[in-house]
N, CA, C and O atoms as a GROMACS GRO file, in nm:
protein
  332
    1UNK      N    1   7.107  -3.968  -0.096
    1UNK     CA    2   6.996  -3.886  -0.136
    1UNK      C    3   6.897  -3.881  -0.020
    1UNK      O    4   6.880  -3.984   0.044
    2UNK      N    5   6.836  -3.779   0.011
    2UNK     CA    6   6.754  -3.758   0.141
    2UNK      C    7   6.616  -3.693   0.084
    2UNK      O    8   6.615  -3.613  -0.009
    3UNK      N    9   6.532  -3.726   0.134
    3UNK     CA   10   6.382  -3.702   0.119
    3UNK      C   11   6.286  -3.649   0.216
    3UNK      O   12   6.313  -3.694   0.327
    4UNK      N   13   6.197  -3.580   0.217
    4UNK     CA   14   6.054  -3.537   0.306
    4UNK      C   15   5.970  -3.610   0.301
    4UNK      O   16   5.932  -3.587   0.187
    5UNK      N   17   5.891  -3.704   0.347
    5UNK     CA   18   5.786  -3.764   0.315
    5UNK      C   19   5.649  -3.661   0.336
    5UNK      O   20   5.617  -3.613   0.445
    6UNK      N   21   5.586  -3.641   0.224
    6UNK     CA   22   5.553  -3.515   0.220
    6UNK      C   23   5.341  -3.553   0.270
    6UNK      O   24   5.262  -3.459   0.262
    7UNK      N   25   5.296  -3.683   0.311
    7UNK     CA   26   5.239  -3.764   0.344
    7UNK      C   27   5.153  -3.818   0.194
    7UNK      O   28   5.061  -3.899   0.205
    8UNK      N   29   5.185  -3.778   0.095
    8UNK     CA   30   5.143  -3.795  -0.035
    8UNK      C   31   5.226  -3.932  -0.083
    8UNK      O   32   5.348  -3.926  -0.098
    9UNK      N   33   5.143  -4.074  -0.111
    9UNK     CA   34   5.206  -4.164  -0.162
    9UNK      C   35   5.266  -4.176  -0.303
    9UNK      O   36   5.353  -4.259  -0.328
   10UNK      N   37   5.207  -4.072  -0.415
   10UNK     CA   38   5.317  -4.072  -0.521
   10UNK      C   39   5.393  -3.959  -0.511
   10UNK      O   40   5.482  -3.975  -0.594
   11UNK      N   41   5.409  -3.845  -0.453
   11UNK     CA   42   5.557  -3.856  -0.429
   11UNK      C   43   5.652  -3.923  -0.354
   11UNK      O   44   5.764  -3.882  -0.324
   12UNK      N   45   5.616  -4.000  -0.332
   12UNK     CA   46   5.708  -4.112  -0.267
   12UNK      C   47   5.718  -4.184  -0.308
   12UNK      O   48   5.801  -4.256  -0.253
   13UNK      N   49   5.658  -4.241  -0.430
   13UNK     CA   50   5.670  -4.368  -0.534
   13UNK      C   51   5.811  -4.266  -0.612
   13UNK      O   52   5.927  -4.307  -0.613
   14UNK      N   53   5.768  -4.136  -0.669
   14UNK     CA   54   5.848  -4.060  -0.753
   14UNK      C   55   5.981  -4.045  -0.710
   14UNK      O   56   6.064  -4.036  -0.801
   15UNK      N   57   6.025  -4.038  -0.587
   15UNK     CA   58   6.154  -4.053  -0.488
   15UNK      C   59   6.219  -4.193  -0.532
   15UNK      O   60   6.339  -4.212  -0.550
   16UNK      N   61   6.120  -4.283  -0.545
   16UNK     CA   62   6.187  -4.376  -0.511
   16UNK      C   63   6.211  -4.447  -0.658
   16UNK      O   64   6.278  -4.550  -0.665
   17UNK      N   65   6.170  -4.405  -0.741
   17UNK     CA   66   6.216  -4.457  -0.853
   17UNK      C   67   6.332  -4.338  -0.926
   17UNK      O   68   6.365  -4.358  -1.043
   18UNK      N   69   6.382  -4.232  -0.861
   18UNK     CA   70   6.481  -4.149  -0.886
   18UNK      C   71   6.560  -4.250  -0.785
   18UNK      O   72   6.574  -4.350  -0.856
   19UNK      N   73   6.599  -4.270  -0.701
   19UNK     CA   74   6.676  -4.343  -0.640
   19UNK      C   75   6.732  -4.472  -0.697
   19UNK      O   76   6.848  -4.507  -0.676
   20UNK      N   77   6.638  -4.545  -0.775
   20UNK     CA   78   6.667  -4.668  -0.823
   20UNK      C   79   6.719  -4.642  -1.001
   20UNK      O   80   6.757  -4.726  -1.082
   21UNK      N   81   6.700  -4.478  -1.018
   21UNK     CA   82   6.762  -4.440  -1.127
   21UNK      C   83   6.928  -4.412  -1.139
   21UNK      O   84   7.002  -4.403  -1.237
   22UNK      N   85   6.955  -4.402  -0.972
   22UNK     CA   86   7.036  -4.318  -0.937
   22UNK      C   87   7.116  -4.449  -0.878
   22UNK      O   88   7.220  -4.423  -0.818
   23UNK      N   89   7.072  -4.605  -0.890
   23UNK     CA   90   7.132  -4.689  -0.833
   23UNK      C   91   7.208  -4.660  -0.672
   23UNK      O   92   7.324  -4.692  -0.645
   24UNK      N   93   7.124  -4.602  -0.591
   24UNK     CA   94   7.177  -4.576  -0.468
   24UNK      C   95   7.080  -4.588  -0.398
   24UNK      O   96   6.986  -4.662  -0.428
   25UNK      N   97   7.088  -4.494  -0.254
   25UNK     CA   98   7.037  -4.506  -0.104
   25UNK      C   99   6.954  -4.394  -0.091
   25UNK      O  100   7.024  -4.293  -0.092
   26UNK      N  101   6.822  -4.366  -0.080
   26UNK     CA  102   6.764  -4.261  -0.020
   26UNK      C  103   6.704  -4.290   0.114
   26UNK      O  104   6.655  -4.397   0.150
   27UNK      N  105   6.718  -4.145   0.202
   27UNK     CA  106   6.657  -4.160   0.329
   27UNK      C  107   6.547  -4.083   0.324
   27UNK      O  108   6.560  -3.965   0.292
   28UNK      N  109   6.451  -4.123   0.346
   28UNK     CA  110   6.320  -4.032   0.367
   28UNK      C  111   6.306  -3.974   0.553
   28UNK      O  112   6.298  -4.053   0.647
   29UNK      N  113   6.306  -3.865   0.560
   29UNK     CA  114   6.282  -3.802   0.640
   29UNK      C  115   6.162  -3.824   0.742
   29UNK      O  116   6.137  -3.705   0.757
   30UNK      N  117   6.094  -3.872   0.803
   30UNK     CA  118   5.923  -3.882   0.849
   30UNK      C  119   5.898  -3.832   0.981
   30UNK      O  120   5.991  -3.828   1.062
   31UNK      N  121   5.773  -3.791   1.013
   31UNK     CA  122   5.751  -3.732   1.131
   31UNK      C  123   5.711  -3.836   1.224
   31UNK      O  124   5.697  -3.952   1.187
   32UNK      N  125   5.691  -3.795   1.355
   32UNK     CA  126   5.634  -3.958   1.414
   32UNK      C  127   5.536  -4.034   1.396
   32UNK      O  128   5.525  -4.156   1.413
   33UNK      N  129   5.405  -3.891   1.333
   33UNK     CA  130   5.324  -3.959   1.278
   33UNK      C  131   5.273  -4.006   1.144
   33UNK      O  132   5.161  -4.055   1.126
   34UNK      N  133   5.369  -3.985   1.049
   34UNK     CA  134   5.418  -4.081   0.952
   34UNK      C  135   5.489  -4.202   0.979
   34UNK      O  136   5.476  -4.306   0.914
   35UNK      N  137   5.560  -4.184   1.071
   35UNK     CA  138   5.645  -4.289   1.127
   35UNK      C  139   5.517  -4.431   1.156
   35UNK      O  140   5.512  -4.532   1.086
   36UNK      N  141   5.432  -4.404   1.267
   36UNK     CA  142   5.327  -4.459   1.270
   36UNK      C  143   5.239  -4.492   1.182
   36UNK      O  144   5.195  -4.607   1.185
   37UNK      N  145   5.202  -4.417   1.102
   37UNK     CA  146   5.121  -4.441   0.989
   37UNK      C  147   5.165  -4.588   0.901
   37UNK      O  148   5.112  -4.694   0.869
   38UNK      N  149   5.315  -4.507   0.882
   38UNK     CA  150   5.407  -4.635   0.810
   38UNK      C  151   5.434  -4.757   0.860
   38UNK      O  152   5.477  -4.853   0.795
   39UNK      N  153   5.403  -4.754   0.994
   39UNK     CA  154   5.438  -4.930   1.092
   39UNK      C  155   5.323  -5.022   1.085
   39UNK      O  156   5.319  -5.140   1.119
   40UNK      N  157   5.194  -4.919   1.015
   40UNK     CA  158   5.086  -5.030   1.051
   40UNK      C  159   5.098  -5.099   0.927
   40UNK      O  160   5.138  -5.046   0.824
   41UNK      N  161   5.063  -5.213   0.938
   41UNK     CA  162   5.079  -5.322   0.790
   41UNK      C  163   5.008  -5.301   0.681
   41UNK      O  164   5.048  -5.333   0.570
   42UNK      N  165   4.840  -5.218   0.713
   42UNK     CA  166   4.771  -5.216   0.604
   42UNK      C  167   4.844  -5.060   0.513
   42UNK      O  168   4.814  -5.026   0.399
   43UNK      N  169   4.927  -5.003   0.589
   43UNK     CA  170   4.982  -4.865   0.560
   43UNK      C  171   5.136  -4.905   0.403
   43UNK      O  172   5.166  -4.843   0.301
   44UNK      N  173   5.185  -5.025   0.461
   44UNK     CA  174   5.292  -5.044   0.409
   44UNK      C  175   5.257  -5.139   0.282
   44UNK      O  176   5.312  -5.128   0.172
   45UNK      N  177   5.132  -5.260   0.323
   45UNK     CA  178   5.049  -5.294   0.223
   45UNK      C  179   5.006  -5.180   0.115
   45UNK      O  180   5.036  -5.183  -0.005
   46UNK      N  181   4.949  -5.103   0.162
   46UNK     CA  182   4.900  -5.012   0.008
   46UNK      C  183   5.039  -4.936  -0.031
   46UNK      O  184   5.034  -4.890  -0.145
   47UNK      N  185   5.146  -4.915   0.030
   47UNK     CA  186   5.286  -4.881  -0.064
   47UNK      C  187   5.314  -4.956  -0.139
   47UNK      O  188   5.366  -4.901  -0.237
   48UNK      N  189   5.304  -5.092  -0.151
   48UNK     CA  190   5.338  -5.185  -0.214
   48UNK      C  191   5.279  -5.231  -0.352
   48UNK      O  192   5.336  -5.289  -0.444
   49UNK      N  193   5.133  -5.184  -0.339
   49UNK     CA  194   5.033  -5.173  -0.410
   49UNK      C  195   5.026  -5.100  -0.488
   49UNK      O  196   4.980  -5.128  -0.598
   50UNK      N  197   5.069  -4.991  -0.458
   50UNK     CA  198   5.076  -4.832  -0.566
   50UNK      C  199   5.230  -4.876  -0.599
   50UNK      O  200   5.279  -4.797  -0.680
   51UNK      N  201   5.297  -4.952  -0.571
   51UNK     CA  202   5.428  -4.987  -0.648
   51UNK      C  203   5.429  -5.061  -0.771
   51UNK      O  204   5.378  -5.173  -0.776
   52UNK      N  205   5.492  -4.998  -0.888
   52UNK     CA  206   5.478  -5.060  -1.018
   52UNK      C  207   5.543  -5.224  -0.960
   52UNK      O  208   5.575  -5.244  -0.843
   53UNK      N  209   5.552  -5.320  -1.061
   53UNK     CA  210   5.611  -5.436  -1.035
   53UNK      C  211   5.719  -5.421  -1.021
   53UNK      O  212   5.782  -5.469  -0.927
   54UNK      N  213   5.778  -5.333  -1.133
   54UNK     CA  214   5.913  -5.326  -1.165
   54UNK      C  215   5.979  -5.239  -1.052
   54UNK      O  216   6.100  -5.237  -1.029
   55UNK      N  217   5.902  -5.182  -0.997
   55UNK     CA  218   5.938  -5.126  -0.913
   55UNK      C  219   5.979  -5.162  -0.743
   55UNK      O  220   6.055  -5.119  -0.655
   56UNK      N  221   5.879  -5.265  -0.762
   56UNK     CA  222   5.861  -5.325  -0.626
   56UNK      C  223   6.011  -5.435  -0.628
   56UNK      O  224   6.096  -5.442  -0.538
   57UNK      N  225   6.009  -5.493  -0.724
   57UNK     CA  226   6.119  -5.582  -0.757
   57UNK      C  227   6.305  -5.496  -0.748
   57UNK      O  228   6.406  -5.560  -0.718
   58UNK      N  229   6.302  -5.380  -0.774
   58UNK     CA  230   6.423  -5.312  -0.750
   58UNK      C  231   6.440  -5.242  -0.605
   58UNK      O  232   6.554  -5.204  -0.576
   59UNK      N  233   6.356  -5.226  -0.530
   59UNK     CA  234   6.401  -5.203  -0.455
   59UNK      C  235   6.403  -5.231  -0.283
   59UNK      O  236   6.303  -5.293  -0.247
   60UNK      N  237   6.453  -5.212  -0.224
   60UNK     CA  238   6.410  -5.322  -0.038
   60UNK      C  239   6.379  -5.178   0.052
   60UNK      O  240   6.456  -5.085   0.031
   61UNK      N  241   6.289  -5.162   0.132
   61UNK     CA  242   6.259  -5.096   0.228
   61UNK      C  243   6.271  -5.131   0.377
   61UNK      O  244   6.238  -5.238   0.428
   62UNK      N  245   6.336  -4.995   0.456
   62UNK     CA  246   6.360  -5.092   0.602
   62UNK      C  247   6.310  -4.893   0.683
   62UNK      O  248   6.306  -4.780   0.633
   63UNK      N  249   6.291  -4.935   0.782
   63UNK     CA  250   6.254  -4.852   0.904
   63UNK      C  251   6.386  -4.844   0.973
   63UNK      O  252   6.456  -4.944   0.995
   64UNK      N  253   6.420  -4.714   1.011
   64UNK     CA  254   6.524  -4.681   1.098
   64UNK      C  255   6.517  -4.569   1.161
   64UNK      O  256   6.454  -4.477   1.108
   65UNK      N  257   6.568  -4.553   1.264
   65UNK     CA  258   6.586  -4.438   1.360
   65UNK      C  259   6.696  -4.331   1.354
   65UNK      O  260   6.784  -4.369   1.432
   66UNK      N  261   6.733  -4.208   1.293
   66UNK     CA  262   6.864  -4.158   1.319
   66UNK      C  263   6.867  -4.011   1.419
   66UNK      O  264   6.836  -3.897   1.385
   67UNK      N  265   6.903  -4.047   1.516
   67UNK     CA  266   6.882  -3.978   1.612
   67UNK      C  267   6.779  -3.983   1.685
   67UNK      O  268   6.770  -4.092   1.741
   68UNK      N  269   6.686  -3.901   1.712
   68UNK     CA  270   6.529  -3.852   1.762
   68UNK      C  271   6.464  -3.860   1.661
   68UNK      O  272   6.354  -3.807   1.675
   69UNK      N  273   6.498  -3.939   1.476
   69UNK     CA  274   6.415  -3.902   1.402
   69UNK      C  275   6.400  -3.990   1.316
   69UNK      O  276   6.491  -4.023   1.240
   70UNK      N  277   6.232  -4.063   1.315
   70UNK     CA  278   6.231  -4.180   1.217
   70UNK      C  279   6.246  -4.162   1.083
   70UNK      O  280   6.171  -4.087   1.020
   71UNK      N  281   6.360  -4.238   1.017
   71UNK     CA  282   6.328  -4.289   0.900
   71UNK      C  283   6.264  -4.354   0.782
   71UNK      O  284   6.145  -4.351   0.816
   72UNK      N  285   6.268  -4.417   0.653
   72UNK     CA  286   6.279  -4.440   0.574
   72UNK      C  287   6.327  -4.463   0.491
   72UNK      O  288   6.308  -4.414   0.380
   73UNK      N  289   6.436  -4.578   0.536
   73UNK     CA  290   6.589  -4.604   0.381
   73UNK      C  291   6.525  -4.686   0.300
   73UNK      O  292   6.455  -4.784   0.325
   74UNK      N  293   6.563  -4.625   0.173
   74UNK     CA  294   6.464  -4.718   0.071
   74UNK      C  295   6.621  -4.782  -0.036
   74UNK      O  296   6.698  -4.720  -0.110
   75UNK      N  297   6.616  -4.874  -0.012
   75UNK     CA  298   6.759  -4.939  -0.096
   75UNK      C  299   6.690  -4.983  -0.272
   75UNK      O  300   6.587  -5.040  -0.307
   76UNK      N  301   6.815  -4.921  -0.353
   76UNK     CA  302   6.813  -4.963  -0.470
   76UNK      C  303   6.917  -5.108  -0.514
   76UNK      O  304   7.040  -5.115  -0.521
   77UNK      N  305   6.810  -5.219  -0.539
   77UNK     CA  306   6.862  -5.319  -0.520
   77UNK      C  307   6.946  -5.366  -0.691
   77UNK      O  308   7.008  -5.468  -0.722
   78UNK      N  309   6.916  -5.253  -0.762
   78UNK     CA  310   7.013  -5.262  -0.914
   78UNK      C  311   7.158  -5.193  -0.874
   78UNK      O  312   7.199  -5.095  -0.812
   79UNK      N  313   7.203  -5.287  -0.937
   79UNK     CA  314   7.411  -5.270  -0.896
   79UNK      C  315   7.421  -5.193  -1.052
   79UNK      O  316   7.366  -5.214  -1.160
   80UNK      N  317   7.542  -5.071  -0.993
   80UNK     CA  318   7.550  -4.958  -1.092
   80UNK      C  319   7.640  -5.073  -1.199
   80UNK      O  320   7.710  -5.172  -1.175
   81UNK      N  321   7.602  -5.010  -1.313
   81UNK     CA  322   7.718  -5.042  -1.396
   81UNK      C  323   7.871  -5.018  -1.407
   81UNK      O  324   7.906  -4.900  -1.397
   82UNK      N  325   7.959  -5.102  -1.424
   82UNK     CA  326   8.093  -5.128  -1.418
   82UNK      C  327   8.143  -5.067  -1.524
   82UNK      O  328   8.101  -5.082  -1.639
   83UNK      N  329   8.276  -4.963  -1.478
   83UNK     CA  330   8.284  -4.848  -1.624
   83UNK      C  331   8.444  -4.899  -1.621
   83UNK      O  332   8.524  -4.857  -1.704
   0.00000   0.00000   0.00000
């Protein structure tokens, strides 16, 4: 699943709890200066903050590069159910 970070923090809470609905991987898209925005600590502190508990608890966030273009993989840390 792939995303815009659109610089609005609940749609990006809203991404990311479709993702953890979806028991998978979304990449958020970011510009460099989102990219930046997102590296400073007090930036990633208030994501965390506007994160429900339950929310914060399902899922792991990491910074990545693909290509010329920073990321945002946001991992859903709930394992799908076994059919």
């Amino acid at each position: 699943m792939e995303a815009k970070f659109t610089g609005r923090w609940d749609d990006l809470l809203i991404a990311m709890e479709r993702c953890v609905e979806n028991c998978g991987v979304m990449r958020v898209a970011l510009t460099d200066g989102e990219y930046k925005r997102l590296m400073n600590p007090s930036a990633m502190d208030e994501l965390r903050r506007r994160m429900s508990t339950e929310l914060s608890e399902r899922v792991m966030l990491q910074m990545e590069w693909s290509g010329m273009s920073p990321m945002l993989r946001v991992y859903s840390t709930v394992q799908r159910p076994a059919r």
